[in-house]
N, C-alpha and C positions, 0 to 999 in steps of 0.2 A: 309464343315464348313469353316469360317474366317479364315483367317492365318493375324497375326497382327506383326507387323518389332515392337521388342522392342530395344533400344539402353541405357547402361548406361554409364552416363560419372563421373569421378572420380571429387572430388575437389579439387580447387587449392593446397592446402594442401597435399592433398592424393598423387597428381599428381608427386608432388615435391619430394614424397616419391616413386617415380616408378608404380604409379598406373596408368592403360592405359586404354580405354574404351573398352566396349566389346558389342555385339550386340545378337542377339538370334529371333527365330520366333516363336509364341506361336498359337496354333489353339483353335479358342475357338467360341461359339457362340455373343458374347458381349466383346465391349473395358474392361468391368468390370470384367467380368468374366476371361479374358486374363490378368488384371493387378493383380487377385487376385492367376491365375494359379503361375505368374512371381514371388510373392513374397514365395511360396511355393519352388519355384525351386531356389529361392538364400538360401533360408535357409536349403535345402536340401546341395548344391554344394558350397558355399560360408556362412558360419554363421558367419564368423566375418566381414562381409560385411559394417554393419548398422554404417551410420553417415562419410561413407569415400567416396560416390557415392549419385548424385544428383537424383532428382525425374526420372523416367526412360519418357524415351521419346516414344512415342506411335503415330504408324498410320497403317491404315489399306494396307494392301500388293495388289497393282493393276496388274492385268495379261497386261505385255507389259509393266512394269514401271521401275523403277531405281535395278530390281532384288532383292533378300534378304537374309538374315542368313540362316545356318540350319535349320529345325524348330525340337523344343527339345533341341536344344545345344546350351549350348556358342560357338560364334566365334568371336578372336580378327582380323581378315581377312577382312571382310565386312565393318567394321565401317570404316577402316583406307582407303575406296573410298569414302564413302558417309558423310555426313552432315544435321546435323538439319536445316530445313528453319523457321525460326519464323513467316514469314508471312503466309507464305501455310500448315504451320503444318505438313510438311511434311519431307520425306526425298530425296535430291538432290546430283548430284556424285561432286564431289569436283575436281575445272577447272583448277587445276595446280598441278602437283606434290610438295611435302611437300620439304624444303630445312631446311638445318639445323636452320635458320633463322628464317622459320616460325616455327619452332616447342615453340616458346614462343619468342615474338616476341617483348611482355611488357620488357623484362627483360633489353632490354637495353638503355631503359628510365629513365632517371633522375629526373623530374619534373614535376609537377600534369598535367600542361600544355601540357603536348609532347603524355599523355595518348587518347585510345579513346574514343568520346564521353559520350555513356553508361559507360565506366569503370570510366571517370571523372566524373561526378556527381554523381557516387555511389559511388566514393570515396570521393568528397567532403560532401556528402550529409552524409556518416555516422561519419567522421574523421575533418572535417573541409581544409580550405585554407591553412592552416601554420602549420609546414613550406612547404615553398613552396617543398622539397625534397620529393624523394617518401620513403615510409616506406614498404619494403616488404610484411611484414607480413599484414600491413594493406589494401597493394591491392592484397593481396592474396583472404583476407575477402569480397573486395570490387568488386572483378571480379565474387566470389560463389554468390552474391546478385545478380550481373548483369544479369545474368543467372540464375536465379532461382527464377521462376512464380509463385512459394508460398511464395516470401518474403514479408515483412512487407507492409501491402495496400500504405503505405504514400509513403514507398522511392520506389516501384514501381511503385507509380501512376506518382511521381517524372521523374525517370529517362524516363518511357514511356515518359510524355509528353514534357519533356524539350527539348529531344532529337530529335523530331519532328522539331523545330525552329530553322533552319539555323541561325540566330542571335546570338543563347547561342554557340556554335562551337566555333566559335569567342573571347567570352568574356571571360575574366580572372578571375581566379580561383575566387579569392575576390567577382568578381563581381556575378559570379553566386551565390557562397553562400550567402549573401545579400538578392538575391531573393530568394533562398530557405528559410531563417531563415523569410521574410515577407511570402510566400507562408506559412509554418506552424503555424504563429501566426495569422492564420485565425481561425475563429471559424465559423461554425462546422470545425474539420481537414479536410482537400482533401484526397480523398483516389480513385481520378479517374482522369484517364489516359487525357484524356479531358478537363476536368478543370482546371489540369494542364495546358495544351498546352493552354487552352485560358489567363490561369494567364499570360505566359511566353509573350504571342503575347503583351498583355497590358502592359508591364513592359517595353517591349522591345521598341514599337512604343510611349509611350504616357508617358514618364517620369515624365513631370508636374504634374502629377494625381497620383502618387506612392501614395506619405505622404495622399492625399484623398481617396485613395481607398484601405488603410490599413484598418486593422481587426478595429472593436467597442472594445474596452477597455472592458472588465467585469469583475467581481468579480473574476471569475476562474481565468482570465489573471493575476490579481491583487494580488491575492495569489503566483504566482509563481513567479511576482516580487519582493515580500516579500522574499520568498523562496530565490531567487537571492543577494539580500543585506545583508540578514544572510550568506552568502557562503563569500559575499565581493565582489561577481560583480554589475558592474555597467549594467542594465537591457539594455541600450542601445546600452551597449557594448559584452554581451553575444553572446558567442558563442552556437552551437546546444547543445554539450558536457554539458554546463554550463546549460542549459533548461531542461535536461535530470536528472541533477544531483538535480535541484529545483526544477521536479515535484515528484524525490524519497523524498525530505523533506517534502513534501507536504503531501505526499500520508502516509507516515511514524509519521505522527501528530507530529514533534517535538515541544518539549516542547516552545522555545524559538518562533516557529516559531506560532504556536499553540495564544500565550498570544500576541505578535504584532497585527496578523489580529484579533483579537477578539475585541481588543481594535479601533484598524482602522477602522473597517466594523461600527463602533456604528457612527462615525461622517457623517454626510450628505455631500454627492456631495463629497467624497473622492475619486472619479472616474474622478476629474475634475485636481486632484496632477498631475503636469508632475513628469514624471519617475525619471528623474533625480534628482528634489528636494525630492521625495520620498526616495532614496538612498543616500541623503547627511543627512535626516533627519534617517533613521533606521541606520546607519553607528555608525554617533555619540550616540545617543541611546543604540545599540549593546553594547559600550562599559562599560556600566555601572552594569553589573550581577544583582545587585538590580532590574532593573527594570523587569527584567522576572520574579519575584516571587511576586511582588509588585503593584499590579493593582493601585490603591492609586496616587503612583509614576508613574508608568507608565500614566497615565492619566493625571498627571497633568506637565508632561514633556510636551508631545504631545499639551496637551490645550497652553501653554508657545510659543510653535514654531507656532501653524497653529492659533491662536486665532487672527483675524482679515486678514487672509490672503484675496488676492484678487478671489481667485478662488473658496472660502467656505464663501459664504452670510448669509448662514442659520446657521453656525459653531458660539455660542458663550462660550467664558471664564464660567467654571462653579466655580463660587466663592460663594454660598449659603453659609451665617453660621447664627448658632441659639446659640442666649444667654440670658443664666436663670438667668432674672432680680429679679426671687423673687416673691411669692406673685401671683403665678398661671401665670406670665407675662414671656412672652418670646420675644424677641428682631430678629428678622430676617433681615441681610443682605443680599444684593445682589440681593434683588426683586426690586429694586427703577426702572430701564430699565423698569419693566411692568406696576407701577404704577402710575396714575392718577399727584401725586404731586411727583417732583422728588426732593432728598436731604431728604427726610425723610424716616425713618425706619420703618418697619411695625409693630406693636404693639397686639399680639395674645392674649389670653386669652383659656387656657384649664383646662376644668372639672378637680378636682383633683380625685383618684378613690377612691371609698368605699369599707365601709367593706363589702356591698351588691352584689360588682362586683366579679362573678365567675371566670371569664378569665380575663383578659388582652386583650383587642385589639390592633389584629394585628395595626391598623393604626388610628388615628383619625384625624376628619376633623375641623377646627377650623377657627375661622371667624377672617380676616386682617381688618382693620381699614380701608383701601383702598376701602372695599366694594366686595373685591375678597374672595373665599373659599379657603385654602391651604390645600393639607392634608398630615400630617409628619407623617413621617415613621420611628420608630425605628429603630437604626442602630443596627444591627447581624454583631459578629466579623468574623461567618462565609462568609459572604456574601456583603462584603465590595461593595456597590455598582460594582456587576458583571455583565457585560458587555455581558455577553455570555447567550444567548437564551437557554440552556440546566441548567444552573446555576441558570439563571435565574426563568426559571420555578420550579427548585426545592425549592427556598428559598419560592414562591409562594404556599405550598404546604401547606393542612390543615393537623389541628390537626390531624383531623380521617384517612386522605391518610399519614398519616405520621407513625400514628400509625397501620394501615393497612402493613405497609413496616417495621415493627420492626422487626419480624423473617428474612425476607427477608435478611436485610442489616446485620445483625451478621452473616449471613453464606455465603454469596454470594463469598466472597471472598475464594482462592484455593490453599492452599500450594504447591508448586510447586515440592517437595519434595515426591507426592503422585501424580503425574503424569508423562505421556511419551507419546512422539510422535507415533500418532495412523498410521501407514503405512501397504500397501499391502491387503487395503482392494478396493481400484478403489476410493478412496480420501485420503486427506491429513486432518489429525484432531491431536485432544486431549484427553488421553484415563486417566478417573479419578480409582484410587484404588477405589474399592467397597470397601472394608475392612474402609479404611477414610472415605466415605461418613456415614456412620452405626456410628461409632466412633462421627461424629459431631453432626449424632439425637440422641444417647445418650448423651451430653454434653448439648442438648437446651431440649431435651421432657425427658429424663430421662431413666434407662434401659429397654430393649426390651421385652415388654410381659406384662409393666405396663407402660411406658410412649409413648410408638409407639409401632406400629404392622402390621399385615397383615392377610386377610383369602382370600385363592385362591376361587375368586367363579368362574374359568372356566380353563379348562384345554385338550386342543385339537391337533389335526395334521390336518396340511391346504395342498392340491395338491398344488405344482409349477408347473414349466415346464419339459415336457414330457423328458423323461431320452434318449438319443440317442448314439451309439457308432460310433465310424469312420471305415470306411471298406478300408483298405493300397492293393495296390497290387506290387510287385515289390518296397517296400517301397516306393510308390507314393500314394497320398492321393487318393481318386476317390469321395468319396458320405458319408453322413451320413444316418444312418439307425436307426428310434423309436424301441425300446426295448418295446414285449408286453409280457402278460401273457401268463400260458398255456392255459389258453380261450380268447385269442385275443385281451386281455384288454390290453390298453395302461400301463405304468408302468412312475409315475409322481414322481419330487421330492417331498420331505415331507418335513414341517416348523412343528416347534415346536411350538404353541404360548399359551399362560398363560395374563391369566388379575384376578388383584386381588383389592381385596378393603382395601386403606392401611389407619391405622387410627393413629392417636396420641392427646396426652393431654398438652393444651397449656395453658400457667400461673394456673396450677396448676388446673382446672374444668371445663378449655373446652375441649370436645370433635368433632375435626375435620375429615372429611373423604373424602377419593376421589378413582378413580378408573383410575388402568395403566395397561398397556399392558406390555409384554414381549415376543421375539422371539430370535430363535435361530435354524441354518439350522441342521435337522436330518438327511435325507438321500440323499444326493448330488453328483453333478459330478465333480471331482476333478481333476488333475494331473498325480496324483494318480490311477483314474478310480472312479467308483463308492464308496463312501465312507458317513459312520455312526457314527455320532457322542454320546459316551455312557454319556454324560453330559448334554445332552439336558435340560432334566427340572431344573437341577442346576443354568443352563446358564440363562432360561428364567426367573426363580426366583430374580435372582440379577439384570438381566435386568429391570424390572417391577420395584423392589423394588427404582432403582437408577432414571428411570422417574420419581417415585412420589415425592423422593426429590427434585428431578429436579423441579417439578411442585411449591416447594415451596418455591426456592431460593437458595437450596444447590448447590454449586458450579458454581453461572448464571454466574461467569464470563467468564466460559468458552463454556458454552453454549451461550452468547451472542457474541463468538468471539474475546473477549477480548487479549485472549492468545497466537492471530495469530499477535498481535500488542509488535513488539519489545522492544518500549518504557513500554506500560503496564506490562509486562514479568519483566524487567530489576526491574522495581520501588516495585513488589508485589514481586521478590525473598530476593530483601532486607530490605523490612515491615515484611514478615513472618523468615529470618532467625534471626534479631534483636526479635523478639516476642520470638522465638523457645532457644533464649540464653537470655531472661530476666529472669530464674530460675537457670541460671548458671554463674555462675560470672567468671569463668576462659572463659566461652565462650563470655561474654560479652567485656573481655578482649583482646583477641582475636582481636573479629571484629572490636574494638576501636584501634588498633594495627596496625592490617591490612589497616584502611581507614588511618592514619599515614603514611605509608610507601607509600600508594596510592599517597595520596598527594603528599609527596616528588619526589616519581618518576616522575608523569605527571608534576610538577611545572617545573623540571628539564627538562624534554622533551620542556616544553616551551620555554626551557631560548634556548635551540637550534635547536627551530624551523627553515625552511627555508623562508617561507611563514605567512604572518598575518591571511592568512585564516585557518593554520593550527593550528596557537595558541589558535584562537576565536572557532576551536572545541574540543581542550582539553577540553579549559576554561569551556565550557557550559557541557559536558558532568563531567567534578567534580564536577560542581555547581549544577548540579543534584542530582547527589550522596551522595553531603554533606547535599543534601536540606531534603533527604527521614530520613538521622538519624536524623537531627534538630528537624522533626517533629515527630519523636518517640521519641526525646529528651523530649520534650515538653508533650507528651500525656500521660508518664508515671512520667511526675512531673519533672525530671530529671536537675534541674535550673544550678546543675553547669555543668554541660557537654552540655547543651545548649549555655549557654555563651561561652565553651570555640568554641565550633562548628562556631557561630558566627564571631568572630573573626579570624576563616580556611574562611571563606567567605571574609571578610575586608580583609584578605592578600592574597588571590586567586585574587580579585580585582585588587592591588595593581602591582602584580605581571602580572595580566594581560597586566594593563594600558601600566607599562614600558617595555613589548616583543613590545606592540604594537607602542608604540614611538620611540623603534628602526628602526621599517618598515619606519616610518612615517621620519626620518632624513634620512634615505636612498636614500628618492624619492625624500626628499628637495635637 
């Protein structure tokens, strides 16, 4: 059989804590079968091992070679000759005796420069240039990467190929990072070892061609310089840290960050903005809170700063306005640019409706004086000219898809109060109370057994996978063994499953029906050992039942994912605890109390910020806060506590402007 030399080595960390590498010889038929032996014998001998020791290092054991461990035992003896080769994958005996010096040899290194190669651009590459001093702990971190063949594709394609290039040795700290932060604002990312070393050879030999043979500008890119200006950096100044931190706002839809590019993305050739006027234009913008909430505004800031710039041709001022002359006549400004005779106003004429018109149309087309067709569109206060392709289509939606989505949209939403984080099932979810979802179909179809219902039409037990036990010997694992009958028949797990036809009555005479499944494991292999669940068709019952409301909109928001988004989470706890205290007036007192006190605090935290980036995230994150009561302010009629809410916004404003004017005298 194979004898395989396993080695493991401790990390920086561990090391620092007295942990020393150990080595051991494992016989096995396969490198697989030997790495799968090795992890059974650390948890036998070692269980608190995990996350203090690197991937173990593996090669096959040659007769006449470098000699090897015990086989079966640890020995700290073997390691302290021999050494991992990265290139031969092998292991090679070590050509000088150890001095106290080389026992960690970094340690008496000062500055990023004086580190070696691999350990310096894995520290530059995760921590940056500056300062130039080393940080222990961070090349503690930066040395476990360096070494370590399962790290992130990018920074070991990185340090692989960098490190190849006599040239980067050389170059200073700055310099390398430079190339690095160009190397990752490549699109597609690098995540190969090659690519690298050809980026590095180009950079290195052909300077003039840097700025030319930078990444294409894209919309993604474009996003995270968004991302970057809402933080307060400047895009051309960011560092990796700073890139890292704008693609979690990215990825995390902030609101603020959210309503910018929605607005950006609609103007033509806003891929042609240099970066920098990009960031002098969201900067000043940023500071205005109104305009996050206020598309309106927000658009017609932006049209004010880019309207005639030199780099957006196609970009013009949108100043249309329509006025009711009277008499079926409507007066439209701001077409004269398209029109035939310029200096005159276009002069409409529209149907007035009868009493024979059923609907209202959505839109009508009406003839300009010009000779042109225009067709105006009623403005919706929901849908203020929305800029946003998802908004967009829903303002575009008909009567009937609208009316189609009526149940849908009273229930979709999920009190947060009637959920918990679903764990230890092999994913991470959201587990809704069955009990609450029953409670919302009696509130929309009415009680159970006259407004909703169910009839099981099937009810079975499905074969899993065949039942097997483990056979120990000397408490050592050896082989697993299928468990059969007294007549030789294999012995399968068993699934409960149930499908029923669930039905209910909507506006009162219709009759709707569908069919759902349910399951739930009955006879299973456990921890435990073999194990039977006495709940079975209970479980399958509620299961079944909760798909079908599922199927009809109860609770999509968390079946859509919603609930895994921070922001959504934060906004629907306090929609539904304002809802849940509109029957209670001491509760409602309360929470008007509490965002009081809210306020005060975070204003205060402003006033001694250290940082403008740190005020501009109180700021947004109250203005959110106050925006979610506003608007239940508003939806329950509530006019004087909307004004006063109002006016927590003008003085959050306010209060912003002057934290941020003290940065801003600082630097003058």
């Amino acid at each position: 059989m194979t004898q395989f030399i396993c080695a493991l080595y401790p990390t920086a960390a561990a090391a620092a804590k007295g942990e020393i590498p150990t080595s051991i010889t494992i016989e096995a038929k396969s490198e697989k079968l030997a790495v799968m032996k090795l992890d059974m014998m650390i948890e036998e001998d070692f269980p608190d091992m995990a996350g203090r020791y690197l991937k173990p290092k593996i090669a096959e054991s040659i007769p006449g070679g470098v000699g090897r461990p015990p086989v079966d035992a640890f020995s700290e003896d073997w390691i302290k000759h021999y050494e991992w080769d990265k290139e031969t994958k092998n292991f090679i005996a070590i050509k000088h005796a150890e001095t106290p010096d080389d026992l960690d040899p970094l340690a008496s290194m000062k500055v990023i420069f004086d580190l070696p190669i691999s350990e310096r651009i894995s520290y530059i590459a995760m921590y940056g240039s500056k300062p130039d001093e080393i940080d222990q702990e961070h090349l503690s971190n930066a040395c476990d990467i360096a070494i370590d063949d399962d790290a992130d594709p990018e920074i070991r394609a990185i340090i692989d190929g960098f490190q190849r290039v006599p040239a980067v040795k050389a170059m200073l700290p700055a310099s390398v990072e430079m190339m690095i932060d160009a190397l990752r604002a490549q699109t597609p990312p690098c995540d190969s070892a090659d690519d690298a070393e050809k980026f590095a050879i180009k950079w290195v030999n052909k300077p003039s061609e840097r700025e030319s043979s930078g990444p294409t500008r894209t919309y993604e890119s474009f996003e995270v310089e968004v991302a970057l200006a809402i933080m307060g950096v400047n895009p051309d100044l960011a560092k990796a840290a700073d890139v890292k931190n704008a693609k979690m706002i990215r990825d995390n839809r902030d609101t603020a960050w959210r309503a910018w590019v929605n607005s950006l993305r609609m103007i033509p050739d806003i891929l042609n903005i240099p970066r920098g006027e990009l960031f002098t234009l969201l900067e000043k913008g940023y500071r205005d809170l109104k305009l996050i909430n206020d598309t309106d505004a927000r658009r017609a800031y932006l049209s004010s700063v880019l309207s005639g710039h030199p780099s957006l041709p196609h970009y013009q001022q949108e100043e249309v306005q329509v006025e009711n002359l009277g008499g079926g006549k409507f007066s439209i400004s701001g077409l004269e640019k398209n029109a035939s005779n310029e200096g005159e106003k276009a002069e409409v004429g529209i149907n007035k409706p009868t009493a024979d018109d059923k609907k209202p149309e959505a839109s009508q087309t009406v003839a300009v004086s010009h000779g042109e067709a225009v067709e105006i569109v009623p403005a919706q206060d929901d849908f203020k000219q929305r800029a946003v392709a998802l908004e967009k289509s829903l303002s575009e939606k008909t009567e009937e898809e609208l009316e189609n989505l009526h149940i849908w949209k009273k229930v979709q939403s999920t009190d947060p109060r009637y959920t918990k984080p679903l764990e230890g099932v092999g994913f991470a979810g959201t587990s809704i109370n069955a009990e609450y979802m029953f409670m919302r179909a009696t509130e929309i179809f009415g009680p159970v057994g006259t407004g909703w219902g169910y009839e099981i039409v099937e009810d079975r037990m499905l074969n899993g996978a065949p039942l097997s036990e483990s056979i120990y010997e000397n408490n050592k694992f050896i082989r697993s063994v299928l468990l059969r009958d007294a007549d030789g028949t294999l012995l399968y797990e068993k699934n409960h499953v149930l499908r029923i036809k669930f039905w209910y009555v909507a506006d009162g005479d219709v009759r709707g029906e569908l069919e759902a499944y349910g399951s739930t494991p009955y006879l299973y292999k456990s921890k435990r050992g073999i194990t039977t669940d006495g709940e079975t068709h209970k479980k399958s019952l509620t299961d079944a039942i909760k798909k079908a409301l599922s199927m009809l909109g109860f609770s999509a928001d968390v079946w859509l994912g919603w609930h895994d988004m921070p922001e959504y989470l934060a906004d629907n706890a306090i929609e539904h605890s304002i809802k849940n205290a509109s029957d209670k007036a001491e509760d409602t007192v309360r929470l008007r109390k509490e965002l009081d006190e809210k306020f005060a605090q975070n204003t205060e935290t402003m006033r001694t910020a250290v940082t403008s980036n740190e005020v501009t995230k109180i700021a947004s994150s109250l203005n959110r806060t106050i925006g979610v009561h506003l608007k239940n302010a508003k939806a329950v009629n509530d006019t004087e506590h909307a004004r006063y809410l109002e006016t927590r916004l003008r003085r959050l404003d306010e209060i912003k402007n002057e934290c941020l004017a003290k940065f801003e005298g600082e630097k003058a």
